[in-house]
N, C-alpha and C positions, 0 to 999 in steps of 0.2 A: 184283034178286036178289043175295043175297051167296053167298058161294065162299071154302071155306077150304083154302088146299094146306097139308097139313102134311108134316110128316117130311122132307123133303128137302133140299139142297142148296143154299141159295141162292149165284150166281153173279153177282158184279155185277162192271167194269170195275177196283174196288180188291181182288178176292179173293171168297174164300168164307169161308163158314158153314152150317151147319145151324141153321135155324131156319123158322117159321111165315110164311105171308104171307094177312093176309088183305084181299078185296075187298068190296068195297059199292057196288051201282050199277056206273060205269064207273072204280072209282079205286080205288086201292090204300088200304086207310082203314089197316092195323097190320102192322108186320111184329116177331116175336118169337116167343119162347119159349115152348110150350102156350097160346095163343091161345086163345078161347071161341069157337066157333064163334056166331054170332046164331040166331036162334030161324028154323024155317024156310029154315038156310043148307043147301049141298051143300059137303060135303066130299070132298076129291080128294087122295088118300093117294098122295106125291110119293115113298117111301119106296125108296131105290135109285135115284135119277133127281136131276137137276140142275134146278132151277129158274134160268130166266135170260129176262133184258129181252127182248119180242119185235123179230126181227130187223128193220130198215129199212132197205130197199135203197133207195139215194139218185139209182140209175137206169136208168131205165125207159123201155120205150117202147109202152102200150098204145094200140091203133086208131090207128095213127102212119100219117098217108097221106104215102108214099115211094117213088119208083121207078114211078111208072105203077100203084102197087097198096097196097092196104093191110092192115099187119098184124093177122094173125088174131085176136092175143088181144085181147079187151075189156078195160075196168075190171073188170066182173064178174069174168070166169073167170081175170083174172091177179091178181088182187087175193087170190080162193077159193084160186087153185093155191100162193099165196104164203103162205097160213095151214097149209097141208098141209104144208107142209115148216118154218113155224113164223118165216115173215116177217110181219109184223102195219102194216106200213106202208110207202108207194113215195114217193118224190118222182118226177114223171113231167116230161115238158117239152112246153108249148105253144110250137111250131117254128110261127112268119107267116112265110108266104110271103115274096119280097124285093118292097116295095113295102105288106105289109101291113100293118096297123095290129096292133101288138102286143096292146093292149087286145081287139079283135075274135078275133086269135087265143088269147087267154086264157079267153074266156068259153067260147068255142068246146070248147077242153077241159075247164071247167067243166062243161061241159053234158053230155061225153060223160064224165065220171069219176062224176058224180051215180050211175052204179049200183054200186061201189065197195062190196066187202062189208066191209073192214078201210081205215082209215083211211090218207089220201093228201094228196099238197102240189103245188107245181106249179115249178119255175123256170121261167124264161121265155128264148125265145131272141131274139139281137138277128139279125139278117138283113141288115139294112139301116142307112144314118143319114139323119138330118135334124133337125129341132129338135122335132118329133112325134114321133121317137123318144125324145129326153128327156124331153120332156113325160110319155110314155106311161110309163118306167120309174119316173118320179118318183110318179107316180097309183098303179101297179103296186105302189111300196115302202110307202108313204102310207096308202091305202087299202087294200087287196089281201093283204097276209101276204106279199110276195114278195121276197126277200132274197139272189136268187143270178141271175145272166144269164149265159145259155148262148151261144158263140160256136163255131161250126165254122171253123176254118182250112181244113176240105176241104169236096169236092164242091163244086166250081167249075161257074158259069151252073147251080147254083142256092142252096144256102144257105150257100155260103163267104161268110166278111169277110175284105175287105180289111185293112190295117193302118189305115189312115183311121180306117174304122168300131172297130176295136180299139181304138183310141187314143180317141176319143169315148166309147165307150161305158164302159171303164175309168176317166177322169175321172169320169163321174158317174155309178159304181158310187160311188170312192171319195168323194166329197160324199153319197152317199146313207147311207155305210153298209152298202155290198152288198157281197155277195161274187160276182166273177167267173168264171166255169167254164169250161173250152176244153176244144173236142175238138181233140187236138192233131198234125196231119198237114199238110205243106205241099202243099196242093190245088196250086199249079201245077206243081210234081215230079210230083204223082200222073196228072193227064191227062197230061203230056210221056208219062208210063210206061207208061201205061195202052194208047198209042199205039203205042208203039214194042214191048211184047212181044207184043200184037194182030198188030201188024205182022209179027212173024216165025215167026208160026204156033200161038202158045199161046194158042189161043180159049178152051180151060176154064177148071175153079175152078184149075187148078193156073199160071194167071196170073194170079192173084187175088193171093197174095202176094209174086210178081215185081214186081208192080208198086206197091207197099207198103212198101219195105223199109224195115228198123230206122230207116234216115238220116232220112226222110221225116218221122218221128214224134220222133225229137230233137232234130232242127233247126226243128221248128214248137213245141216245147215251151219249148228254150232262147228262142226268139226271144218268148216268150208270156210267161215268165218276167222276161227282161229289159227288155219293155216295161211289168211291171207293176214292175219295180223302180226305174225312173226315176220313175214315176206317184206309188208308195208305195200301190198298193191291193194287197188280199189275192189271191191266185187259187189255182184249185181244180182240177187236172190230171186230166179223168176218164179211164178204164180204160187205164192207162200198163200197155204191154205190153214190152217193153225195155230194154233194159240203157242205151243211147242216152237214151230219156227219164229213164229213172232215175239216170241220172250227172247230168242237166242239175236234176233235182228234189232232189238227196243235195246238193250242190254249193250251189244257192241257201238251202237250209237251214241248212249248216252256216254259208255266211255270215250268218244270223240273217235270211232274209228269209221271208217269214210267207209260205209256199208249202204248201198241201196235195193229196195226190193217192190215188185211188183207183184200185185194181186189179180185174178183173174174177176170179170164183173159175175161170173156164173157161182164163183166161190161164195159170193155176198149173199145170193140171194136164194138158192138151193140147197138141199140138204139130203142126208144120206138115207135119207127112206126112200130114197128114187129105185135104190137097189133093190128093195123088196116088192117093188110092183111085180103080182104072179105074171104080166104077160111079159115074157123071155124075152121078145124084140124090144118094147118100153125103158125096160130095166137095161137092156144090153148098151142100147143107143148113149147112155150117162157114164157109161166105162170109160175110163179117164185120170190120168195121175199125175199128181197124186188125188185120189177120187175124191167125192162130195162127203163134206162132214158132218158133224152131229150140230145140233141149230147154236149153241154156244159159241163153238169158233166161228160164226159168221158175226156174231155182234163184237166178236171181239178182233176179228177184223174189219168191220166199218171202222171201230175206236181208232186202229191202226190206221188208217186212213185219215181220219178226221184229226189226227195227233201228228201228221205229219212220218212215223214210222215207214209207213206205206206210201213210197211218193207216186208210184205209176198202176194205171189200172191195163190189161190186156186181156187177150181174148185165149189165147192156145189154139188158133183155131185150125182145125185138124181133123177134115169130115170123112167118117166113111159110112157106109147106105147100109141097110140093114141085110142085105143078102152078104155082103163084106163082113157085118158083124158076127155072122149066122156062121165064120167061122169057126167060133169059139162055143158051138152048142155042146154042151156035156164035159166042157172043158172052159174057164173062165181064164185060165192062162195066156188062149189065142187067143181072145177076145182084142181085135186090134184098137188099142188105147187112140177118145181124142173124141171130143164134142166142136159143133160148130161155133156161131154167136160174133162172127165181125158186121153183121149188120144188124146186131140191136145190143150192143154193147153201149152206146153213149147213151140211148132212150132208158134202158134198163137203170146206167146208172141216173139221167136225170130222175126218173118218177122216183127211186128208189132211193136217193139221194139227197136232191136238191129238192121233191116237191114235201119230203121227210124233214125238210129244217139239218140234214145231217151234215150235209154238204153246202155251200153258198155257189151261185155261179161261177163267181172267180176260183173257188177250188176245185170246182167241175173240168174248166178250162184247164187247170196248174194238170189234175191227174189223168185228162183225156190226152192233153197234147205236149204242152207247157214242158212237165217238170220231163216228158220224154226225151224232148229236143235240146235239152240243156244237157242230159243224163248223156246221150249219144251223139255232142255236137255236131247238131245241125242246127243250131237256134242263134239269129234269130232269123236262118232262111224259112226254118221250118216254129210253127208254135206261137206264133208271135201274128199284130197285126202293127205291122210299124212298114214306111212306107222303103221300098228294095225287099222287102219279106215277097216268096213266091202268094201268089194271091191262092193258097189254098185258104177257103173260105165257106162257112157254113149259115146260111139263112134259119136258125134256130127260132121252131114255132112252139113256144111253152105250152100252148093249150090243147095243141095237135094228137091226136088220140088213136090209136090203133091198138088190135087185138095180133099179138105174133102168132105166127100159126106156118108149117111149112107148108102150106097148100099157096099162102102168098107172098113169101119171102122169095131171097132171088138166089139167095146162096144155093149150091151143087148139091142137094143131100138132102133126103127125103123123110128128115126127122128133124124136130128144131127143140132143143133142151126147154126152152122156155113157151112150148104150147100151151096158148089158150089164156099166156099171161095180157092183160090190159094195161099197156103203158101209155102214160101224158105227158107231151114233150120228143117232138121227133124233128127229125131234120127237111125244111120244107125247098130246099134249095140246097144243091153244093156245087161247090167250084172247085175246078182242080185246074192250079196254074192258068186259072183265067177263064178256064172252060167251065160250062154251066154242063153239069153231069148227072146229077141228078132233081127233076121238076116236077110238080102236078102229078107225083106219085109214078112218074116214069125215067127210065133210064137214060143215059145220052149217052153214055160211054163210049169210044174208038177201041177198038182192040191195038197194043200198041204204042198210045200216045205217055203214059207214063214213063217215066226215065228214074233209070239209077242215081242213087245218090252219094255223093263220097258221104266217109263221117270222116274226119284228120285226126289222127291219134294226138292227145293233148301232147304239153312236154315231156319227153321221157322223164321217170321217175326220178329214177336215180344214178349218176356221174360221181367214184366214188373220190376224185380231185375236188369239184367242185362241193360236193359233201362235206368235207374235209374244210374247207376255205370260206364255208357258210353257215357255220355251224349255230350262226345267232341268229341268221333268217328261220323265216318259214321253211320247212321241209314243199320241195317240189309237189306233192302230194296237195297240202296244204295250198299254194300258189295257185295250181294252175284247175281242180275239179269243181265245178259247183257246187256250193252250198244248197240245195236242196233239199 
């Protein structure tokens, strides 16, 4: 089927325009001026509304088994809830167990993302080393589409790495071509703390971020940082909540070192008084890590943001219901870590953002979609409105007004971080690969219709012949990653 949006705004990561875009099939075939609509097309009168790249949030956590339990939302309905608010794509993570065989646990999420209404990717996490770990990332990169490995510095005795394993696995990231991604909290500060404000009485969510603090998540970021700076491979700092991490990520950048990092949109606009609300279930539902800060580092993460520091905005999204949470009563330890938010992550950041003068549409688009798909080559299939780009596509209504609330969201999970917020600027139309998904405030989603996406590992890094032979050029490094 083809689809013509005319009249509107187009919105891409270098600015705007008014003009035409039309699709054929799953691809964007023209984008211009008075367009012809094809014989038997639907046209979609964009006329007051922003046309821009569908959002990809680069991370997720669907049916993630964690904590003794496992999260509520599927591929389906986070995939559905993520088109509703005008996300058209997740990279999610297959987490092996320590001991597992990463391959086993790839397929593994393979098999559970297969009902995926809007298209999805996978990073892979390392847990573990041995020379089956190599082997397996090398298959992973090779064969697989997979171009990024995830490493927890926390959650110690069970998917923390050591430095060993960081150090391993970073080398032959950078032989491969990969890019590496750190969740970045020093797990062994965090049990000591975990222990010790347990110990003096603060059983609730409101020792949830005592035992967290800023230092924890800078001094795992700095030290993530400066191991990949000796290495010389790229790394990817996801949802940097702190002024701490962001001096350690501002700081390696400005010395030229090829560092990228992503904020979550709940970090910007919430703060750590959530953990004091007296009702247990309220406070529990924000448990989450590294958890909600003090109001300072949120403005000092917009800056990040608006300074370029911060190139990508994500969600973490990682629902579990309150009966799930009610694990952790008398105990903030079980409290199984992870908030919702892929379907009002882009609304959140427009009103929050762009209708704040902080943001301009074109940097909206660069940190919703844009700087993702360059970060995780898939651009310009993915991020882009240029004509061979898949036609994910969003009907962006600036004026459009909703109150978030989980009684009418569609995401799996019966608590929404952001209740009762009023945001202006929501997605009135989306398109995934051509399909109109979401309309007139309703669903269209196919269980299914989305598909995997390779990422290609850039060129390997480093060839120490060719090293040797090029020593006047650009370092590979240099050559082949985005400026971002």
């Amino acid at each position: 089927m083809s689809v013509l949006i005319r009249g509107g705004i187009v919105v891409t990561a270098e600015g705007e325009t008014r003009t035409d875009v039309l699709c054929v099939g799953d691809t964007i075939a023209a984008v211009g001026h008075d367009l012809e609509a094809p014989a038997g097309a639907r046209t979609i009168d964009a006329g007051g509304a922003y046309v821009i790249p569908g959002g990809i949030d680069p991370h997720t956590h669907m049916e993630l088994p964690f904590m003794g339990t496992k999260a509520s939302e599927d591929f389906f309905t986070g995939t559905s809830a993520g088109a509703a608010g005008g996300t058209t794509m997740i990279i999610d993570f297959a987490i092996p167990d320590p001991k597992q065989s990463l391959l086993e646990a790839y397929h593994t999420w393979r098999g559970w993302a297969q009902k995926s209404a809007c298209d999805w990717s996978l990073h892979v996490a390392v847990t573990w080393w041995s020379d089956q770990v190599r082997q397996e990332m090398i298959t992973l990169c090779r064969d697989h589409g997979v171009n990024s490995f995830k490493h927890f510095m926390a959650y110690k005795h069970a998917i923390m790495c050591d430095d060993e394993t960081l150090v391993n696995s970073f080398k032959t990231a950078r032989e491969l071509g990969a890019l590496c991604t750190l969740h970045a909290e020093n797990g062994e500060l965090v049990y000591v703390l975990q222990k010790d404000v347990f110990d003096k009485g603060l059983t609730g969510p409101e020792g949830h971020p005592l035992s967290r603090p800023p230092e924890v998540e800078g001094e795992a970021a700095n030290r993530a940082i400066r191991i990949a700076e000796v290495l010389g491979v790229p790394v990817y700092i996801v949802h940097t909540s702190c002024i701490d991490a962001l001096e350690a990520i501002t700081r390696a950048r400005l010395e030229g070192q090829r560092v990228f990092a992503e904020v979550l949109a709940q970090h910007l606009v919430i703060d750590d008084s959530v953990y004091r609300n007296p009702d247990w279930d309220r406070a529990a539902g924000y448990v989450m890590s590294p958890p909600f800060r003090a109001k300072e580092h949120q403005e000092a993460l917009w800056q990040g943001l608006q300074a370029g520091m911060l190139q990508t905005t994500a969600t973490d999204h990682c629902c579990f219901c309150t009966p799930q949470k009610r694990a952790g009563l008398g105990d903030f330890r079980k409290i199984p870590n992870g908030t919702g938010g892929i379907e009002d992550r882009l609304s959140v950041l427009w009103h929050h953002g762009v209708r704040t003068g902080r943001l301009t549409p074109a940097e909206f688009v660069a940190v919703t979609s844009t700087n993702t798909a360059k970060i995780f080559n898939v651009f310009p299939r993915k991020g882009a409105i240029v004509p061979g780009a898949d036609a994910d596509l969003v009907v962006w209504d600036p004026e459009k007004s909703r109150t978030i609330s989980a009684k009418t969201h569609h995401q799996n999970i019966d608590f929404n971080i952001y209740e009762g917020m009023e945001v202006t600027g929501n997605a009135a139309v989306t398109l995934s690969r051509g399909m109109v998904v979401w309309e007139n405030d309703q669903l269209k989603t196919e269980r299914g219709r989305g598909v995997y996406v390779d990422r290609p590992c850039w060129a390997p890094f480093w060839d120490a012949q060719k090293v040797r032979n090029r020593l006047a050029e650009p370092t590979p490094v240099e050559r082949v990653l985005p400026k971002v």
